[in-house]
Backbone as a chain_set.jsonl record, in Angstrom:
{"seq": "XXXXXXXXXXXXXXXXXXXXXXXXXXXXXXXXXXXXXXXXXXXXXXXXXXXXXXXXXXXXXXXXXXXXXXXXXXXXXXXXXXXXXXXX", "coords": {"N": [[9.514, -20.056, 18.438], [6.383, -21.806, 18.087], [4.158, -21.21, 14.418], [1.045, -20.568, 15.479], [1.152, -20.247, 18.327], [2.994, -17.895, 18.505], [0.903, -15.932, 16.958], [-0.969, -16.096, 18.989], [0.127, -14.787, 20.711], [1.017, -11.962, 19.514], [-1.37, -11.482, 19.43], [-2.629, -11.591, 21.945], [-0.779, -9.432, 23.091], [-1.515, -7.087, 21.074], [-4.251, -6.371, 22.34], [-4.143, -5.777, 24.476], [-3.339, -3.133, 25.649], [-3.229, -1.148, 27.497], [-4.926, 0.861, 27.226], [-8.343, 1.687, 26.583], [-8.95, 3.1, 23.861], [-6.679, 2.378, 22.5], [-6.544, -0.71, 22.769], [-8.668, -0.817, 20.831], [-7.392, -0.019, 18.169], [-4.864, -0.739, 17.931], [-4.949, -3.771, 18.498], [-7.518, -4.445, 17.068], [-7.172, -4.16, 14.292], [-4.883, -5.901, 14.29], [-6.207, -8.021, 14.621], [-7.854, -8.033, 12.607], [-5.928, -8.582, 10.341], [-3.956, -10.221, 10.772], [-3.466, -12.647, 10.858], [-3.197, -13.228, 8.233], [-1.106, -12.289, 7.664], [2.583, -12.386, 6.515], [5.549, -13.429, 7.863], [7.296, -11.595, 7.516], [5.576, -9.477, 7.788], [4.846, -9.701, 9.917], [6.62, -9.415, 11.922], [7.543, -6.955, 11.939], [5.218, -5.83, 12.841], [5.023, -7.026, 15.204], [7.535, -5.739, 16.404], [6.672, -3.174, 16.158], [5.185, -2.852, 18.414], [6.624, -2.392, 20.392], [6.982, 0.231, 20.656], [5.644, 3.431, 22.198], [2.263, 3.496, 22.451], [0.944, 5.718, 22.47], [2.478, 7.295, 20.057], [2.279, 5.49, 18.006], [-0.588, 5.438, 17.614], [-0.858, 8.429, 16.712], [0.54, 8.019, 14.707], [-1.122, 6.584, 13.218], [-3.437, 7.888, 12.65], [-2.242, 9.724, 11.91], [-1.565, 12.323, 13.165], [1.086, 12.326, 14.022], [3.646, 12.961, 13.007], [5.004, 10.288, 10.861], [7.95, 8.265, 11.096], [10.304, 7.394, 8.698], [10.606, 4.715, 9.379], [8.844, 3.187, 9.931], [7.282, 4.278, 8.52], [4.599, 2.873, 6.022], [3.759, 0.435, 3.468], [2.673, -1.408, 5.263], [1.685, 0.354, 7.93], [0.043, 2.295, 6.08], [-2.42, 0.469, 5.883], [-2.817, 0.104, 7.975], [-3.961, 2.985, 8.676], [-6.433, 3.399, 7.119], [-8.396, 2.569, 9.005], [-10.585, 1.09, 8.983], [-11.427, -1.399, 10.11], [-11.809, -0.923, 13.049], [-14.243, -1.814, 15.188], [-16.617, -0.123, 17.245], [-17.434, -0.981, 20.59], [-20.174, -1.071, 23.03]], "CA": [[8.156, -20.367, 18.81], [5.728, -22.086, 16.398], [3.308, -20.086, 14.735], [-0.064, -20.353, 15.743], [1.599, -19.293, 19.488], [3.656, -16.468, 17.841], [-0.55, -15.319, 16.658], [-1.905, -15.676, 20.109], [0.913, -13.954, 21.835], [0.778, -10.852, 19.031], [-2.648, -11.322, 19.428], [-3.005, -10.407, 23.691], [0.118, -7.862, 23.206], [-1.985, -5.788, 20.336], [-5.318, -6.055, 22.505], [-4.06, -5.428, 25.971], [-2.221, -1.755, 25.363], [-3.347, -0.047, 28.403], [-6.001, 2.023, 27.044], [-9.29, 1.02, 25.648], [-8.559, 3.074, 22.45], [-5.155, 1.601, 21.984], [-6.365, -1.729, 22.193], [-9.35, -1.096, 19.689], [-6.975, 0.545, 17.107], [-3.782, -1.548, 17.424], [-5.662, -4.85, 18.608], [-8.46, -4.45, 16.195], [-5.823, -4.304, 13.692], [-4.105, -7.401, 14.537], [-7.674, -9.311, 14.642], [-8.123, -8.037, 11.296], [-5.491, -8.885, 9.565], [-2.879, -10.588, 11.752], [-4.212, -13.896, 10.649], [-3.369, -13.257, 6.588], [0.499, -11.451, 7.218], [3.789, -12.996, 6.021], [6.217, -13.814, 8.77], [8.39, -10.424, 7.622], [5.148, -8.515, 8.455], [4.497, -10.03, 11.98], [7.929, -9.169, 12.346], [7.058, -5.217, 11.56], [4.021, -5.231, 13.833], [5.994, -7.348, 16.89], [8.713, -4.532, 16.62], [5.858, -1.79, 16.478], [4.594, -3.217, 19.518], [7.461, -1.771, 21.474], [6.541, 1.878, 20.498], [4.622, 3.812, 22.525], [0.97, 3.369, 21.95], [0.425, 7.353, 21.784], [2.977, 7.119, 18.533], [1.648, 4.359, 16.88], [-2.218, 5.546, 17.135], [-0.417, 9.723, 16.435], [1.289, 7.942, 13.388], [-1.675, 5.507, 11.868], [-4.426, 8.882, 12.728], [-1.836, 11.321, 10.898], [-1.388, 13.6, 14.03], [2.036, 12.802, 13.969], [4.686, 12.44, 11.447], [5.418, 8.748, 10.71], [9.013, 7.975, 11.262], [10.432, 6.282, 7.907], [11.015, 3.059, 9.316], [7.315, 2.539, 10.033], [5.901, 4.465, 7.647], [5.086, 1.858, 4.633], [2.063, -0.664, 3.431], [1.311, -1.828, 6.868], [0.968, 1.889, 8.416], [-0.827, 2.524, 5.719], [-3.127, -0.63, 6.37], [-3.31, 0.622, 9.475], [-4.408, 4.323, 8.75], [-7.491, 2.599, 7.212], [-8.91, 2.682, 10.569], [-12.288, 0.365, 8.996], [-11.234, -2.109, 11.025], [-12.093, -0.712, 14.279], [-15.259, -1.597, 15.927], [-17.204, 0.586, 18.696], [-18.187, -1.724, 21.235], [-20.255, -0.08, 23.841]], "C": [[7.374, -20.673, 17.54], [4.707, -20.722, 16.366], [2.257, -19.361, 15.305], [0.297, -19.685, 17.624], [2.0, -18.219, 19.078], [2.021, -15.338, 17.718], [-0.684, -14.78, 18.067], [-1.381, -14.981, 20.994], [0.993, -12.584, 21.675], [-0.721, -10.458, 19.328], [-3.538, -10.774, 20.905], [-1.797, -9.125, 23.187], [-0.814, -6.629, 22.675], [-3.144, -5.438, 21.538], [-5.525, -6.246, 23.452], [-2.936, -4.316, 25.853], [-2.329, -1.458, 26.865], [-4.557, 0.729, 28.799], [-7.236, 1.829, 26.239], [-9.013, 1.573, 23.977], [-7.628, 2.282, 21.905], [-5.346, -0.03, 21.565], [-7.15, -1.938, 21.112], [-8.505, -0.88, 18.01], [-6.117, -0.604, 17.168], [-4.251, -3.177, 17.777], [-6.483, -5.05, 17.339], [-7.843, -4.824, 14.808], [-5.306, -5.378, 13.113], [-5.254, -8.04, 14.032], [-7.811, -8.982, 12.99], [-7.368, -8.803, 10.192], [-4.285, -9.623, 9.717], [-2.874, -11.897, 11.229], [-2.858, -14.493, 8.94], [-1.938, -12.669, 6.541], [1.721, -12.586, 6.897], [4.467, -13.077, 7.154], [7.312, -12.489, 8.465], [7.244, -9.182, 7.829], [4.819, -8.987, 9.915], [5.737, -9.555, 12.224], [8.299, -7.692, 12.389], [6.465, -4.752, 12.751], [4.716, -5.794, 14.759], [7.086, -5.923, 16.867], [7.926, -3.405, 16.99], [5.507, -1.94, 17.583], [5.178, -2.419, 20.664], [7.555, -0.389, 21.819], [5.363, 2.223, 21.705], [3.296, 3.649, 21.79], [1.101, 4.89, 21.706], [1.297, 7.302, 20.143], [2.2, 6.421, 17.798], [0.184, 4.737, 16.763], [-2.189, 7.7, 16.584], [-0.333, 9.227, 14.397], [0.0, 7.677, 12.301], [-3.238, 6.613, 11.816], [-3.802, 9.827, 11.77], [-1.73, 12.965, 11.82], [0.01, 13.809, 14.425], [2.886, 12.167, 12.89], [4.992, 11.216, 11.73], [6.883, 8.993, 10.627], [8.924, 7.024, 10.216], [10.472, 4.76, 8.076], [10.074, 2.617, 9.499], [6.605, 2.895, 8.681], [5.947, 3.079, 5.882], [3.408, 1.091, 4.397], [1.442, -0.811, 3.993], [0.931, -0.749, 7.878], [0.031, 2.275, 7.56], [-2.337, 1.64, 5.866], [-4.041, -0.081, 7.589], [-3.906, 2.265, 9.609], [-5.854, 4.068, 7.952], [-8.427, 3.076, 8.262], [-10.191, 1.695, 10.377], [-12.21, -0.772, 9.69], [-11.532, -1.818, 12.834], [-13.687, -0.809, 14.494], [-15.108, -1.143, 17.261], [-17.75, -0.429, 19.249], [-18.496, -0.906, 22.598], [-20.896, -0.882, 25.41]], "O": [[7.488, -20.178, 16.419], [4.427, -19.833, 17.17], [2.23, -18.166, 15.6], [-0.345, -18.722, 18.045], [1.205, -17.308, 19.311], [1.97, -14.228, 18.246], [-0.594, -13.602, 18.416], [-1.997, -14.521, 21.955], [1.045, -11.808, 22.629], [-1.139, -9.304, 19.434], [-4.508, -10.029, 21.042], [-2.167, -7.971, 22.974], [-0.992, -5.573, 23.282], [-3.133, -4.248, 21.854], [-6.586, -6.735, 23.841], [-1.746, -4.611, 25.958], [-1.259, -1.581, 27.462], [-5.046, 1.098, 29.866], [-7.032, 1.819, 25.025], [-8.89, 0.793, 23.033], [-7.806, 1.574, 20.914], [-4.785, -0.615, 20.638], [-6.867, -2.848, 20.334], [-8.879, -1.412, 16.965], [-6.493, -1.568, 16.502], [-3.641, -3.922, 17.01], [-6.056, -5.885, 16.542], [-8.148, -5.91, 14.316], [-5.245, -5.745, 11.939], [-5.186, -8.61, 12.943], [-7.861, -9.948, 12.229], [-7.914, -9.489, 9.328], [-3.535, -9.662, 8.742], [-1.695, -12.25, 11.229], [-2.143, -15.468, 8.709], [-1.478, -12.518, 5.409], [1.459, -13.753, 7.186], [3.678, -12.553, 7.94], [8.228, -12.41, 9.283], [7.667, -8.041, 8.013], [4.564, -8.246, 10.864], [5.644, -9.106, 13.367], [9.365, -7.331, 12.888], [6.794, -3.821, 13.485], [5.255, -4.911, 15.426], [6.975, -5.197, 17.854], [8.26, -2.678, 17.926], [5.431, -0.822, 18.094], [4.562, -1.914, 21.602], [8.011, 0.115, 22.846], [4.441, 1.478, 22.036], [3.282, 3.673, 20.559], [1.409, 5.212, 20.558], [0.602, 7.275, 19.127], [1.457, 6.904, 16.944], [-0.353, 4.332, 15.732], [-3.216, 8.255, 16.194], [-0.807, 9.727, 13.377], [-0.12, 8.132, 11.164], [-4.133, 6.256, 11.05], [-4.425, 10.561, 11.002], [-1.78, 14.133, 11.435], [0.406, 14.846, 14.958], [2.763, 11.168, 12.181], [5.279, 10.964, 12.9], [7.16, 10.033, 10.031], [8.116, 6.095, 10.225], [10.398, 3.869, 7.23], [10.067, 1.403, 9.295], [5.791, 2.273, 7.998], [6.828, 2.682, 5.119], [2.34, 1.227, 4.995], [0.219, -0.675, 3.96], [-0.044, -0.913, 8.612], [-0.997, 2.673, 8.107], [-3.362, 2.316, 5.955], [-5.214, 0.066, 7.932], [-4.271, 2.655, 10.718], [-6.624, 4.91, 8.414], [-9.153, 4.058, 8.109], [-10.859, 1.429, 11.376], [-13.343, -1.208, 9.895], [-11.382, -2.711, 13.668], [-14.391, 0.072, 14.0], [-14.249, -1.371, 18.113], [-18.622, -0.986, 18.582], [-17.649, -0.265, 23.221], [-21.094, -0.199, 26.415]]}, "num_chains": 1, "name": "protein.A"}
């Protein structure tokens, strides 16, 4: 798939989770910085995708232990959290 589809397809997955948090954290995320990644980090975050949301917002909060194969630059990126807007 070219890229700019590859974007818009990471781009509903992150910011249709389930759960309004889920999509502000791991959506928000994406919108932030999804744009500006290398094709071996879209390839990080598409794989994270498949995780439970409770992990992935446990891991990038620090409520649960990061599993080595995530933990790295872009978890850290993602533990950040200034990327999340409250929309009310």
């Amino acid at each position: 798939m070219d890229h700019e589809t590859r974007l818009k397809r990471l781009g509903f997955r992150s910011s249709h989770r389930g759960t309004r948090e889920a999509d502000m954290m791991i959506g928000g995320f994406f919108a932030t910085y999804g744009r500006t990644w290398t094709p071996e980090q879209l390839d990080w975050f598409e794989a994270l995708l498949e995780e439970q949301d409770v992990d992935i917002m446990g891991w990038a909060i620090g409520s649960i232990v990061c599993p080595p194969e995530w933990d790295g630059l872009m978890m850290q990126a993602m533990r950040d959290i200034n990327y999340v807007t409250v929309v009310k």
